[in-house]
C-alpha positions as CSV (number, residue, x, y, z in Angstrom):
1,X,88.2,95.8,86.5
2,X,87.4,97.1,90.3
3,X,84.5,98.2,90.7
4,X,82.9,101.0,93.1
5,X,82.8,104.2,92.2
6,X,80.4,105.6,89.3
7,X,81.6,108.7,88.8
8,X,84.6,109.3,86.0
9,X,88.1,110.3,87.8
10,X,91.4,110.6,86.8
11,X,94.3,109.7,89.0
12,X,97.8,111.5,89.1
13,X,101.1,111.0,90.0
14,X,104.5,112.8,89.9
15,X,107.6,111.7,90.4
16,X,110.5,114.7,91.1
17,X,114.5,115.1,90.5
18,X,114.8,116.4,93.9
19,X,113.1,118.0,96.6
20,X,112.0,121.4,94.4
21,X,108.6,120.9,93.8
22,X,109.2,122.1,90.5
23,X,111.4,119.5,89.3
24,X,109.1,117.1,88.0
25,X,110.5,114.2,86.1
26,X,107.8,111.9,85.6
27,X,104.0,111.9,85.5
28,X,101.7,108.9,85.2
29,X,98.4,109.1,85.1
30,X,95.1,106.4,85.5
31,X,91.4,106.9,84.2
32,X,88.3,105.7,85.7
33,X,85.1,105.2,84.0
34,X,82.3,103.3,85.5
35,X,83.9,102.1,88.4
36,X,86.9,100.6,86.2
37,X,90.4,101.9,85.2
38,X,90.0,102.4,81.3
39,X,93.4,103.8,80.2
40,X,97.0,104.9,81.5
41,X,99.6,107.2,80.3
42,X,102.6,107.9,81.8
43,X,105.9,110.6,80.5
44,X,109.2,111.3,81.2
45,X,109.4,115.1,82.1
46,X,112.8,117.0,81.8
47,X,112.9,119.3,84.8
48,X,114.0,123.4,84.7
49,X,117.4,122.0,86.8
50,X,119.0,119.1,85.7
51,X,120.3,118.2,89.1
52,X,119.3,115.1,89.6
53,X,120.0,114.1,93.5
54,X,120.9,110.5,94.0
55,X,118.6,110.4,96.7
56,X,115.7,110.3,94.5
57,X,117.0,108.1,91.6
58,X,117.8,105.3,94.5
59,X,113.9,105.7,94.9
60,X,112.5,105.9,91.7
61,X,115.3,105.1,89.2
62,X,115.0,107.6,86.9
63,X,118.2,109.4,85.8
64,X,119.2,112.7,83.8
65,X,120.6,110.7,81.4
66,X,116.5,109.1,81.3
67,X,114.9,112.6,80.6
68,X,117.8,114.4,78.4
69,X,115.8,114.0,75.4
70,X,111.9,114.2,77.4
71,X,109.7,117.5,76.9
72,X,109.5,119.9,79.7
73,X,106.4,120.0,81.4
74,X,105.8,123.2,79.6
75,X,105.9,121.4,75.8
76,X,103.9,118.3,77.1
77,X,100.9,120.4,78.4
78,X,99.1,119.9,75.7
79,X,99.0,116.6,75.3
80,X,98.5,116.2,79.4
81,X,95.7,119.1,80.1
82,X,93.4,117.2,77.8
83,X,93.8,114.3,80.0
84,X,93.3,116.1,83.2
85,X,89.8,116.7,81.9
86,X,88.5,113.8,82.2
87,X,87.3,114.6,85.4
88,X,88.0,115.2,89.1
89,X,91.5,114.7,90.3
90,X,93.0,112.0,93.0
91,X,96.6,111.2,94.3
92,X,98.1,109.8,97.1
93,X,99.1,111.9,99.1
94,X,97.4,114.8,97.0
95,X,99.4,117.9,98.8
96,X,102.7,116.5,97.2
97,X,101.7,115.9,93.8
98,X,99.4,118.8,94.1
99,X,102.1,120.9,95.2
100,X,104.4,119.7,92.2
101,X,101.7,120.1,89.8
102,X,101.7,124.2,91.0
103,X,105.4,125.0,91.7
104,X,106.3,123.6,87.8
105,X,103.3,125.4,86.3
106,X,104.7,128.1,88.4
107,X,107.7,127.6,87.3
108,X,106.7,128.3,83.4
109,X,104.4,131.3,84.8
110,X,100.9,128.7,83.5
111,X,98.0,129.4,84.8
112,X,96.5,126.5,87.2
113,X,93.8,124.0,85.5
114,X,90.2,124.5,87.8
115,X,89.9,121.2,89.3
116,X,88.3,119.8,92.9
117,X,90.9,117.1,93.6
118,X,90.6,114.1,96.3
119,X,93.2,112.6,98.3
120,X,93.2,108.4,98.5
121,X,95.7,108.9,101.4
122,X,93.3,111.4,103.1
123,X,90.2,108.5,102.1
124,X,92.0,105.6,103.5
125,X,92.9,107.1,106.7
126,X,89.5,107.2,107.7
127,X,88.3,104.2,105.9
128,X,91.0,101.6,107.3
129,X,92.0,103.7,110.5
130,X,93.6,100.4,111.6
131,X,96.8,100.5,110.4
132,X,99.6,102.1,111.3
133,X,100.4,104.3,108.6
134,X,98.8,105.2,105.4
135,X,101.4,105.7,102.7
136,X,100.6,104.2,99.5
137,X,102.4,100.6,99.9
138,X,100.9,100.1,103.3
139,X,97.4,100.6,102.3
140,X,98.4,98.5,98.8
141,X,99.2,95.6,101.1
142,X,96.4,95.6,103.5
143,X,94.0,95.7,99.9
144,X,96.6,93.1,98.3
145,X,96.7,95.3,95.1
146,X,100.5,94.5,93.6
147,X,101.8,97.5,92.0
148,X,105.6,98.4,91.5
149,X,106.4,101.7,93.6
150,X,107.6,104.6,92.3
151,X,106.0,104.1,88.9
152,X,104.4,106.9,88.1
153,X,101.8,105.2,86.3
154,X,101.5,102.4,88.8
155,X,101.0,104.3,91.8
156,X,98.7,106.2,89.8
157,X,96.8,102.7,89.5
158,X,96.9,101.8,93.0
159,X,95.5,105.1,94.2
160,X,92.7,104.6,92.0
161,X,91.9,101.4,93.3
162,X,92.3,102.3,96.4
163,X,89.8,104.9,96.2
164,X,87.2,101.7,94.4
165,X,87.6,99.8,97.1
166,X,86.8,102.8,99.5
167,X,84.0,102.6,97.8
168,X,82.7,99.3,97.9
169,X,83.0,99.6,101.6
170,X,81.1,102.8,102.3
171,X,78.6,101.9,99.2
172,X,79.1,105.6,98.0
173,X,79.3,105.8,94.0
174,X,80.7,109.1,93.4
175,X,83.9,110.7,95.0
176,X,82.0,113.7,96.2
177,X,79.8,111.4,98.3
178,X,82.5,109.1,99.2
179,X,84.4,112.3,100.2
180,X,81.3,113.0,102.4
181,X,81.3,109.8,103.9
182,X,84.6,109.6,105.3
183,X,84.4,113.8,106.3
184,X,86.8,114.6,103.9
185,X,87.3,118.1,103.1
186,X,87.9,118.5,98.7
187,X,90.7,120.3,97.4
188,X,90.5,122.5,94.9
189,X,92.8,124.4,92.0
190,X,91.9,127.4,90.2
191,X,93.5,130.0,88.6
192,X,95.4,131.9,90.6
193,X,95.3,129.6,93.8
194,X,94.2,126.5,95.5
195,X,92.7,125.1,98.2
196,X,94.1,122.0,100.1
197,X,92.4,118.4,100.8
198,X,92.0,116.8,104.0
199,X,90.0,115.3,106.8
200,X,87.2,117.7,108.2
201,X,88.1,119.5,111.4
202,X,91.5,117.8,111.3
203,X,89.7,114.9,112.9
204,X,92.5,112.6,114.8
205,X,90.2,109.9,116.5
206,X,91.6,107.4,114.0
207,X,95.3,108.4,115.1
208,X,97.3,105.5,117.4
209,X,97.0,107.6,120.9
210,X,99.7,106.3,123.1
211,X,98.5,107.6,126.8
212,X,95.2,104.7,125.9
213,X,98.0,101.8,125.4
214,X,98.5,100.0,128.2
215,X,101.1,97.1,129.4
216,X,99.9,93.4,127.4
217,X,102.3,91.8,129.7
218,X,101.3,90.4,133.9
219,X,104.6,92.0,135.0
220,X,106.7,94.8,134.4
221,X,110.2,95.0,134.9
222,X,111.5,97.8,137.1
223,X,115.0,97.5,135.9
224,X,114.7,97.0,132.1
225,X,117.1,100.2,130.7
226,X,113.4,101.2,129.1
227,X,111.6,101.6,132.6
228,X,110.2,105.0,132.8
229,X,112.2,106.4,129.5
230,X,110.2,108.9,127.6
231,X,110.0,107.3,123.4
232,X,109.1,109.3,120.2
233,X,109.0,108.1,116.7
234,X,109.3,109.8,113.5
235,X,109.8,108.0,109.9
236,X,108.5,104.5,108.9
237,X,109.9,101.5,111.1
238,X,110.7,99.0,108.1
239,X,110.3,95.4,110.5
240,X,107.3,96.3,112.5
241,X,104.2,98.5,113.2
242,X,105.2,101.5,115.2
243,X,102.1,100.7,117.0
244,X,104.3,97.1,118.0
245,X,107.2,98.9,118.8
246,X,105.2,101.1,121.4
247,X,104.1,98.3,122.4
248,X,107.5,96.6,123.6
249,X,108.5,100.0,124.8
250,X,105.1,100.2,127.1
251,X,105.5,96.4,128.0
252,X,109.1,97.3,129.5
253,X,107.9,100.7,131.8
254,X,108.7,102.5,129.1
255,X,106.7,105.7,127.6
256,X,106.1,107.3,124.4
257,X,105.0,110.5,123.5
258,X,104.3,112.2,120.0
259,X,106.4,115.1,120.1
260,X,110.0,115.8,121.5
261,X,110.5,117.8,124.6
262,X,113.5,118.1,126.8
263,X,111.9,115.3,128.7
264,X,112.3,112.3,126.1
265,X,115.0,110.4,126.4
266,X,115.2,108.2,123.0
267,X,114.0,109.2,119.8
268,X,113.5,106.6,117.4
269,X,113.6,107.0,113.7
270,X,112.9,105.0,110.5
271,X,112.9,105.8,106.6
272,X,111.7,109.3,106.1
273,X,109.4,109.8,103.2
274,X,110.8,112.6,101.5
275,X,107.2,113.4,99.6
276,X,106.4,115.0,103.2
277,X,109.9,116.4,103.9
278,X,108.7,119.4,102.5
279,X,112.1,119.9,101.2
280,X,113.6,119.4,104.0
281,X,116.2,116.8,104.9
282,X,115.5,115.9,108.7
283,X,112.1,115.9,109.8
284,X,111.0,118.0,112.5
285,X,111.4,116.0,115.4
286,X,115.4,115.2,114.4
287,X,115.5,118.8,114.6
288,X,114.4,119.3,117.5
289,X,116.2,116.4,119.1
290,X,119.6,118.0,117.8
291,X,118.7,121.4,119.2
292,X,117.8,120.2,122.7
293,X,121.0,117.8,122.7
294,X,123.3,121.1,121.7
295,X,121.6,123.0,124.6
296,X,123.0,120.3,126.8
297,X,119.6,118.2,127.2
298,X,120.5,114.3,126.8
299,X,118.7,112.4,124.2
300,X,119.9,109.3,122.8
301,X,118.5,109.1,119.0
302,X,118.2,105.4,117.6
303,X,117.3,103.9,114.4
């Protein structure tokens, strides 16, 4: 067992059909007593709409053909809501699975369960503010926990131990303290509404800032095709940090920004998560690429 934190918490995750938030397909779930994950449970959920966009399945695996014969979310209440319980709430990334666990409750016109939740994303972000990003596999890696992604269950493990080890290194033993440690703001549901999670006064000192890097290299050259280019990133670079890539850029007179204007020249763009899509299919700096570029502004956008 990992231990850390005292207090009892359950940890969530859903996994969905598509991007409505109300199409739930799987949930897994992992309890902490004591500091140690006691129990799992995980379900197969049949969503509202069967439609099933391939999209997701390549991500997760499940299929329609997996659920035809799974409760709706509505029948397996009952056997979930005691669970949920236990006691406070965590996921990773807590405003998806949050927001799923809402829009299908919604979606059967239940009333919300009142629970603070906690978000391990939210936690880690101020408690390993070195890395690059802070999705659930990158913070996984840097704690060597092995899990298998997409399982609901398992990434319901790994946020909870996540969240342990967040614990061990701020020496709080509850996730209310730990939540005040790191200036995390709780979430909340309640009948009726909610209340989202995040860091305290939107606090972005642990966020890369690009206009402090500077040039790791004696001499820059003036007629590398990235001298004085304006670069912005969006999505996960799958063979470096994006902080590296900056870095390359920034060695070669190159510059990078954080949002696209009609003065960036290249965007750059990786595997877009699409838990914070927000049901969307490009994120919002393709869009704004593509509506510059049809105005007549040149931008060169580059995986």
């Amino acid at each position: 067992p990992t231990r850390g934190i005292m207090e009892e918490f359950i940890a969530i995750d859903f996994e969905t059909a598509n991007d409505d938030r109300s199409s739930a397909c799987a949930v897994g779930l992992a309890l902490v007593d004591e500091g140690a994950i006691v129990d799992t449970h995980s379900w197969l959920i049949r969503p509202p709409d069967m439609y099933f966009d391939p999209f997701y399945v390549d991500i997760h695996g499940i299929t329609e053909e997996d659920v035809a014969d799974a409760p709706e979310l509505s029948q397996l209440w009952s056997d979930l809501k005691p669970h949920l319980e236990f006691g406070p709430l965590l996921a990773h990334n807590a405003s998806f699975d949050m927001s799923v666990l809402r829009h299908t409750l919604d979606c059967y016109g239940m009333q919300y369960p009142e629970k603070e939740y906690f978000c391990s994303m939210v936690l880690s972000r101020n408690a390993w503010p070195e890395l690059e990003n802070h999705r659930l596999p990158t913070v996984a890696s840097h704690l060597k926990i092995d899990f298998e992604h997409h399982d609901p269950a398992q990434d319901a493990i790994a946020a909870a131990k996540i969240t342990l080890l967040a614990g061990q290194k701020s020496g709080m033993n509850s996730l209310s303290s730990l939540a005040e440690f790191f200036h995390v703001r709780i979430g909340t549901l309640f009948p009726g509404g909610w209340k989202s999670c995040g860091i305290k006064g939107k606090n972005s000192a642990n966020k890369p800032r690009f206009k402090e890097m500077t040039p790791t290299v004696e001499d820059v050259d003036p007629s590398h095709p990235f001298y004085g280019k304006a670069f912005v990133f969006t999505g996960e670079i799958k063979n470096m940090h994006r902080k590296d890539a900056a870095q390359m850029v920034i060695n070669n007179g190159g510059i990078c920004k954080t949002g696209v204007s009609k003065k960036t020249d290249f965007l750059v763009f990786g595997q877009l998560d699409p838990r914070n899509m927000k049901g969307e299919a490009k994120s919002s700096k393709i869009k704004k690429a593509e509506e510059l570029i049809s105005s007549g502004h040149h931008i060169d956008i580059i995986t």
